[in-house]
C-alpha positions as CSV (number, residue, x, y, z in Angstrom):
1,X,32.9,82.8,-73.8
2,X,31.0,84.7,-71.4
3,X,28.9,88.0,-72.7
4,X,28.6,91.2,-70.5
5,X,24.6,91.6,-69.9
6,X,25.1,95.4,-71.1
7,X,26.6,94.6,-74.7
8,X,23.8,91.5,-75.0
9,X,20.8,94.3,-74.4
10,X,22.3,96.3,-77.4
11,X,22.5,93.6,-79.7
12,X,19.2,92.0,-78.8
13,X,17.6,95.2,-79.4
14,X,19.3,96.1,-82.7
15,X,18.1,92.7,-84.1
16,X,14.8,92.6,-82.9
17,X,14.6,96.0,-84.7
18,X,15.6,94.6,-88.1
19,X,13.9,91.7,-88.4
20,X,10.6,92.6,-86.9
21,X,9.2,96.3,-87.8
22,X,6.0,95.0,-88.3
23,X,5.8,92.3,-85.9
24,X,3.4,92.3,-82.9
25,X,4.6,92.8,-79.7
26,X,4.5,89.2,-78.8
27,X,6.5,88.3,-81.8
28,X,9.1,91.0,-81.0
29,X,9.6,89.5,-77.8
30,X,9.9,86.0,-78.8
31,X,12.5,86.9,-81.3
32,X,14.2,89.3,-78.7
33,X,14.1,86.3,-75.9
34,X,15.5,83.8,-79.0
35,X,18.3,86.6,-79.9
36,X,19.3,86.9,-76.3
37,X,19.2,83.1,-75.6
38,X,22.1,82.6,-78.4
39,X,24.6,85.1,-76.0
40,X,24.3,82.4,-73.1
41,X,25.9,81.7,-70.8
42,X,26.0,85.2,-69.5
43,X,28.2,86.2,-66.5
44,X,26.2,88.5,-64.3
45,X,29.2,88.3,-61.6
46,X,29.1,87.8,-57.6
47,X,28.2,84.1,-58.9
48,X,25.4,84.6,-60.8
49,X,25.2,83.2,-64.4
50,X,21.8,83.6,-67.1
51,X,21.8,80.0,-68.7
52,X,18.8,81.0,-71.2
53,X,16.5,83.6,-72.2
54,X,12.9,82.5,-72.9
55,X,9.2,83.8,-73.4
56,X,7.1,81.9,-70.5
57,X,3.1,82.8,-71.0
58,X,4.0,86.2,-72.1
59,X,6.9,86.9,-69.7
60,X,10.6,87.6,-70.7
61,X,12.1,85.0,-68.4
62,X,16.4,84.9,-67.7
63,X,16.9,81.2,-65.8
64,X,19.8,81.9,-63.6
65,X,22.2,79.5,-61.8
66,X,23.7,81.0,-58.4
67,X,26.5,80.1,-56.9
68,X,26.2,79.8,-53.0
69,X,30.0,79.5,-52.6
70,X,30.5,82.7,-54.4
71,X,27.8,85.0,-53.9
72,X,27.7,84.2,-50.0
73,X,24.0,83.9,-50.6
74,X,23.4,80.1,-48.8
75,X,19.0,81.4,-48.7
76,X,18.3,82.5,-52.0
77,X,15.0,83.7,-50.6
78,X,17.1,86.8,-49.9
79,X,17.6,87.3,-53.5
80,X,13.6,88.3,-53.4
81,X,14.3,91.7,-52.0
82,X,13.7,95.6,-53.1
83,X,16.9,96.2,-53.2
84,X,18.3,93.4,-54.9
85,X,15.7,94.4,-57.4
86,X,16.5,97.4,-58.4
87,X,19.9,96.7,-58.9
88,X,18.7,93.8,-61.7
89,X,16.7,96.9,-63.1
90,X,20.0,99.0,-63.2
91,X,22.0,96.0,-64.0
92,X,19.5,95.5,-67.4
93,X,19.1,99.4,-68.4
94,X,21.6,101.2,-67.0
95,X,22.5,102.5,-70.5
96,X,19.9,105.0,-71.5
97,X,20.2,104.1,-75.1
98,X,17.5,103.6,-77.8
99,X,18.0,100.1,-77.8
100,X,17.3,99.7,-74.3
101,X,14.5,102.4,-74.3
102,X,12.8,100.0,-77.2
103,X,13.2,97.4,-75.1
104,X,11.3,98.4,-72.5
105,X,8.6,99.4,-74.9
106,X,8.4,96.2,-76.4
107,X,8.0,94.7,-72.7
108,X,5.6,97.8,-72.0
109,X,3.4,96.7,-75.3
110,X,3.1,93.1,-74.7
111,X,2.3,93.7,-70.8
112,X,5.3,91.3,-70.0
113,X,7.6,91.3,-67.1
114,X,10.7,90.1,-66.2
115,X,11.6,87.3,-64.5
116,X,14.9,85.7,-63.2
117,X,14.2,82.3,-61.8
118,X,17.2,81.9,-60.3
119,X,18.5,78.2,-58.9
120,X,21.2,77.7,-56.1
121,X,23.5,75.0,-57.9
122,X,24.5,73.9,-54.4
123,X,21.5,74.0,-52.7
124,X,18.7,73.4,-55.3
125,X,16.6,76.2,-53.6
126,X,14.8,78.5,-56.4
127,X,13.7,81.9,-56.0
128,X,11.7,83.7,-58.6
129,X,12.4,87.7,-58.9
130,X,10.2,89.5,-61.1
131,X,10.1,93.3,-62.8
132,X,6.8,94.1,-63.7
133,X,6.1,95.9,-66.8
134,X,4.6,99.4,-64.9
135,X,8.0,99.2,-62.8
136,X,10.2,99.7,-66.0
């Protein structure tokens, strides 16, 4: 069953605040990252899918697979681009809810960023896209 990325944010949050009040930040992430990774596969539509959720030296990484045929993206070094960017960023925390807004402080407190390594099925191109912790 696919998860909508909005719903998974919430939950990942809410768990990450139970379990871990008195965690440090890198441990918060992990268990966020490992809490998020469970939801996968995740349909992010226009062809994009987040197979898994990971920490990556200190980064909150989503591996994507992108599908040429659907998204009509055949370079996905085109993926790499401002605005494509921002609309991850809105994608991720469109909801201004305290779950989101803790979050991005747990990103903020463990200086991580985001990244989506995403991976053309057809073409086996890769692009990496990342949110840096000051942009969020």
């Amino acid at each position: 069953m696919k998860k909508n990325l909005h719903s998974i944010v919430s939950t990942l949050i809410l768990c990450v605040a139970l379990v871990c009040s008195a965690c440090t930040s890198e441990s918060k992430l992990q268990i966020a990252a490992s809490v998020a990774d469970m939801e996968c596969p995740i349909d992010c539509g226009d062809g994009m899918e987040i197979t898994s959720v990971d920490v990556q030296g200190g980064d909150l990484v989503y591996t994507c697979e992108v599908n040429e045929s659907i998204s009509g993206v055949y370079d996905l070094q085109l993926l790499d681009s401002p605005v494509v960017k921002q609309a991850m960023k809105e994608a991720l925390f469109s909801q201004n809810s305290s779950e989101v807004q803790e979050l991005i402080e747990i990103l903020k407190d463990a200086n991580a960023d985001i990244k989506f390594k995403c991976y053309g099925i057809e073409s086996g191109e890769t692009v990496t896209i990342t949110i840096h912790d000051y942009e969020l």
